[in-house]
N, C-alpha and C positions, 0 to 999 in steps of 0.2 A: 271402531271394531267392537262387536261385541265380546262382554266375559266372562258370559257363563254359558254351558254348551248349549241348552235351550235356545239360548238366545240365537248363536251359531247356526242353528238347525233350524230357525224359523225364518231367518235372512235367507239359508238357501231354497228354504219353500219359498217364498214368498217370491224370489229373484225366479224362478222355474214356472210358478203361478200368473206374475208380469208378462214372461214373455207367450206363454201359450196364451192370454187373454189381447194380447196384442197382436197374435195372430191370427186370431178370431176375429179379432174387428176387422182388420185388416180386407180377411177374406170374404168379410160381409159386405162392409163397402166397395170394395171391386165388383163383387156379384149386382152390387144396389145402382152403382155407374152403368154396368152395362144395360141396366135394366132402363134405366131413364136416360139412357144418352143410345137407343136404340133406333133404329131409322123407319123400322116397321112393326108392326104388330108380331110379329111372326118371330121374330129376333127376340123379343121381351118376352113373350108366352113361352120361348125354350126354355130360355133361363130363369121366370119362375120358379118352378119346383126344386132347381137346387140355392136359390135364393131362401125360399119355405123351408129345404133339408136344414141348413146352416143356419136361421136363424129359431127351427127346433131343437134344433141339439145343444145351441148355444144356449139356449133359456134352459132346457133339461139340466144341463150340466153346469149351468150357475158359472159360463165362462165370457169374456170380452165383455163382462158389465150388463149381460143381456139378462131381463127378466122379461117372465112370462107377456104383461102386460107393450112393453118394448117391444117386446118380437108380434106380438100382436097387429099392433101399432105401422109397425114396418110393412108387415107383410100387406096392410090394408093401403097405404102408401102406394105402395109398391103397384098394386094389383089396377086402382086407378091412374096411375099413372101409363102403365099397359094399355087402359082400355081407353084411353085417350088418342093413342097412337090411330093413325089412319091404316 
């Protein structure tokens, strides 16, 4: 435990920080599953844009480890893996 309050007070950010970033990812890779584990074209191109929403916000906000470049990255992923579908 920590023993000075600082310290105290930067364990509960940090414990608050943890789990909103793991809910972040969390909600990316579910969005990123359905996107590649989709049966048709039509299925993946819904779920795009909130795929794009989530992992802008996530790069904006500096949350679930995503930077600009990563969310980038994903989203290009992503997009050929869509256009691959029949």
């Amino acid at each position: 435990m920590p023993n000075k309050k600082s310290a105290e007070k930067r364990l509960r950010q940090s414990e608050k920080a943890r789990l909103v970033n793991r809910a972040v990812r969390s909600e990316i890779r579910t969005s990123l599953k359905k996107v590649r584990g989709a049966e048709s074209k039509d299925e993946a191109l819904k779920e795009l844009p909130n795929l794009f929403s989530l992992l802008d916000r996530a790069a904006r906000k500096s949350q679930g480890n995503i930077k600009d470049n990563t969310a980038s990255n994903y989203k290009r992923k992503a997009q050929l893996a869509a256009a691959k579908l029949p």
